[in-house]
C-alpha positions, -999 to +999 in steps of 0.1 A: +000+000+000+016+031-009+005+070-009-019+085-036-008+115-045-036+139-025-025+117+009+010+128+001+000+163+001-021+164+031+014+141+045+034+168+037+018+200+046+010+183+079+046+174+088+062+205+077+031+222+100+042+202+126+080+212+131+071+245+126+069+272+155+039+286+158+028+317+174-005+342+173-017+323+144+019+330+128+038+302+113+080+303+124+099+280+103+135+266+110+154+259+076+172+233+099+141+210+106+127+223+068+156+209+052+156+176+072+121+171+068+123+178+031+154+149+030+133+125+048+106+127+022+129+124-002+143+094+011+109+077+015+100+085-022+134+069-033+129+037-010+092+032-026+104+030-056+136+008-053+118-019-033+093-031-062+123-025-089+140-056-103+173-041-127+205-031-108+205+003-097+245+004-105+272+000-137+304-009-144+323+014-161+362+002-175+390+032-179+403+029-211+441+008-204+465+034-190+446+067-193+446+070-159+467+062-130+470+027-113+456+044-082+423+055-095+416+019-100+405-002-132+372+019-136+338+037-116+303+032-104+281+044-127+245+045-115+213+046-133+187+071-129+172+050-099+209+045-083+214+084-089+181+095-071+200+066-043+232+086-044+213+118-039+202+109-002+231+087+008+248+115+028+219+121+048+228+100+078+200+085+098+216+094+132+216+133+122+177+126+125+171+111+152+195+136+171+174+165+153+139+147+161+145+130+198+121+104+209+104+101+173+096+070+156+108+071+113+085+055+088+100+021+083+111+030+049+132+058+062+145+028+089+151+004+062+170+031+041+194+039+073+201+006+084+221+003+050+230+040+044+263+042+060+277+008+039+264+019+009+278+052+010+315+034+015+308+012-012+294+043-038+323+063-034+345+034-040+366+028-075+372-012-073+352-039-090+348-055-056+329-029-044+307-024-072+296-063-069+292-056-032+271-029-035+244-046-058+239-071-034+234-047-004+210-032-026+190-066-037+195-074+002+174-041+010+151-053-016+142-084+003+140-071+033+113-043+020+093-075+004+089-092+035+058-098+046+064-085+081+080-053+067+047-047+042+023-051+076+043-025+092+044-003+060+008-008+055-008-004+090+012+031+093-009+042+065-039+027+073-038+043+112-037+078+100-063+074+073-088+057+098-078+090+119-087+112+093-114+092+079-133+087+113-128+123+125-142+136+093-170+116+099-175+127+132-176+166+115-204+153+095-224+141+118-216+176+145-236+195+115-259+169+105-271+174+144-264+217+152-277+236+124-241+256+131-208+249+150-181+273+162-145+257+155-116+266+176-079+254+163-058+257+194-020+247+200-009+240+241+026+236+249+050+251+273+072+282+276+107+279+256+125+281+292+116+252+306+135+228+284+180+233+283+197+225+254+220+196+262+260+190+255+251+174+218+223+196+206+199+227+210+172+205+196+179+171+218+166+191+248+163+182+280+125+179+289+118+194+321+087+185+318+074+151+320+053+129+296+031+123+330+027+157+341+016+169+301-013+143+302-022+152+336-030+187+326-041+179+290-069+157+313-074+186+339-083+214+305-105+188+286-124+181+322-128+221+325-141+224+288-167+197+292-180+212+333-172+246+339-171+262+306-202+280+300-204+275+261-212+238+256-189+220+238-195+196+210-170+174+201-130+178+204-102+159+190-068+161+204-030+154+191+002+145+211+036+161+199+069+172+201+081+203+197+116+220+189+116+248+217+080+238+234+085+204+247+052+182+246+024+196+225-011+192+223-028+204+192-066+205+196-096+208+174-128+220+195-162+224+182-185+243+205-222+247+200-225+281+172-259+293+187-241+322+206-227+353+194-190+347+202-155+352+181-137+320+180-106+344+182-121+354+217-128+319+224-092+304+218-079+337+238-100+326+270-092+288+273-054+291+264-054+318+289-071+292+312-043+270+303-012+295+309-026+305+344-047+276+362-038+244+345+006+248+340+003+271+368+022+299+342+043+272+326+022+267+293+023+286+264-004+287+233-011+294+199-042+306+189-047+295+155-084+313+146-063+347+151-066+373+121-086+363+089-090+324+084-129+327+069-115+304+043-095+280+066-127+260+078-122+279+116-145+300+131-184+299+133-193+276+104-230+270+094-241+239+078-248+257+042-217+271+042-202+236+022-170+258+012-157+261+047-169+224+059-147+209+031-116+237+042-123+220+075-121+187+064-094+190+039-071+216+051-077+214+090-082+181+099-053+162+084-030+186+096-042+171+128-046+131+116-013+129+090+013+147+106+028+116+122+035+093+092+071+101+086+080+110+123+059+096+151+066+107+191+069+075+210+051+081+242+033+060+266-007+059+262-022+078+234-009+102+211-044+107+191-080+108+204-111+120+194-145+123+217-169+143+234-198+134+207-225+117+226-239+088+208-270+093+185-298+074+206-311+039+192-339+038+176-368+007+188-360-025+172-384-035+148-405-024+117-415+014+127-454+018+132-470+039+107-504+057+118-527+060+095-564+075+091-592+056+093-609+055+058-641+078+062-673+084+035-668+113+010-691+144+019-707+143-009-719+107-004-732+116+027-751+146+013-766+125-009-776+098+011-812+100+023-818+097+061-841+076+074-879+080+081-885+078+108-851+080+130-842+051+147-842+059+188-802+054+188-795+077+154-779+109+175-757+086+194-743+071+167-739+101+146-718+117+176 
């Protein structure tokens, strides 16, 4: 199973979204993480299409006798246009990532691709026939190993998990309108002030968390618990999304829909609960982004209305993937959930059975009745019939 070209889209956007900084509804972007995370997609592309190719990726190539030194060797690599695209990302060492993206889980393509990287780098660079022989087979060997059966389940159920995501919440979206005639959407972003992470002895961005995975979920709880009780504009449905950021430790991105009968700004909205979230839940250790600030009519944020089918699909094109997809390439390893949707009471069963349908009794026309001589003389019980 391999990406369409739309899911690779939505993939993208969301992960280059997701190592961004973000800030007043401002996007900060370091060319650092940029660059990495445009490497990594390259790798993956290159890996999905080496493992179903069957021809050798390199060539032999003799020097001419004596035009060159004896030093030089008896001839080069010469890759195709497959081994090129091969060559391209072989200096991108997998350790570089993991150092840049601490406690992530890679796509196992991008796994696959650095469990090799380092020997077939030695071997590219290499002038002796040896070498060249070698590195086909290290590239056939990767080929297997990306065939396997237990390497395809792997492959596929990474794919399949954010697609269910984005597939399930989308269908929860649909059925918020199907039930409010309108709902007001609230992006927020909750993470925690820059200062309370230290850059350690290898890396600014391998920080050391000062916060711990325990106490984020305890107050991610403590604002979802004060959205449902105490805040006084009922809330819908919410979905919620673990991550890691550079400077902000764990993140929680958060989709909110709150009921859109009252006359409120979603701007003023996300401003209220991330103060809540600064001040009572991190006790002035959290930091937020509120994404509905400024214009973002055509975003799929804000009061929508269930007419207005030009922001729902925004919302469900634009919006909610960057929640589901962001996490195919780089996934946070954490304990417990990194994804969850809820708040959506179920719709109430309907009676088992055929439904009863109530229907008139079948009564005399008027005119028939008109028509219809009475009798002479009235029987005694005539009046109490007719009533």
């Amino acid at each position: 199973m391999a990406l369409n070209k739309k899911d690779e889209a939505a993939v993208r956007d969301a992960t280059y979204y997701a190592v961004a900084l973000h800030q007043d509804g401002k996007e900060i972007r370091f060319h650092e993480d940029y660059d990495l995370v445009k490497n990594l997609i390259g790798i993956h592309r290159v890996m999905e299409r080496i493992i179903p190719s069957k021809a050798p990726l390199f060539r032999w190539h003799e020097h001419p006798k004596k035009s060159l030194p004896v030093q030089w060797g008896d001839g080069r690599i010469k890759p195709v246009t497959l081994g090129k695209a091969l060559m391209d990302q072989l200096p991108m060492n997998i350790d570089a990532l993991k150092i840049e993206f601490p406690e992530r889980d890679f796509h196992p393509l991008v796994k696959l691709f650095g469990d090799y990287s380092v020997e077939l780098h030695w071997n590219a660079t290499s002038c002796l026939k040896g070498d060249f022989n070698h590195l086909n087979r290290l590239v056939e060997k990767m080929r297997r190993e990306g065939r396997d059966k237990a390497f395809q389940n792997r492959r596929d159920k990474r794919l399949a998990s954010i697609r269910d995501a984005t597939k399930g919440l989308r269908k929860i979206t649909d059925e918020v309108f199907h039930r409010c005639g309108s709902s007001l959407v609230v992006r927020l972003d909750l993470s925690y002030r820059i200062d309370k992470w230290r850059p350690s002895r290898f890396s600014v961005k391998d920080p050391t968390n000062l916060i711990s995975n325990e106490q984020s979920r305890a107050h991610r709880e403590a604002f979802i618990r004060f959205l449902k009780r105490k805040y006084p504009l009922p809330l819908l449905m919410y979905a919620w999304k673990k991550e890691r950021g550079r400077c902000t430790s764990y993140q929680y991105r958060l989709l909110l829909f709150f009921a859109g009968d009252v006359p409120v700004s979603g701007y003023v909205v996300g401003n209220e609960i991330g103060q809540h979230w600064v001040n009572d839940i991190t006790g002035g250790e959290g930091s937020f982004n509120n994404c509905n600030a400024g214009g973002h009519q055509q975003t799929g944020i804000g009061l929508i209305n269930r007419w207005e089918t030009e922001k729902i699909k925004a919302l469900k094109e634009i919006v909610i993937p960057r929640l589901t997809m962001s996490d195919y390439y780089i996934r946070v390893i954490s304990k417990g959930r990194i994804y969850q949707p809820g708040g959506l009471p179920p719709k109430p069963r309907r009676a088992p059975g055929r439904p009863r349908k109530y229907r008139p009794l079948a009564s005399p026309g008027v005119k028939d009745c008109l028509n219809k001589p009475l009798p002479d003389p009235l029987p005694s019980d005539f009046l109490k019939n007719w009533r």
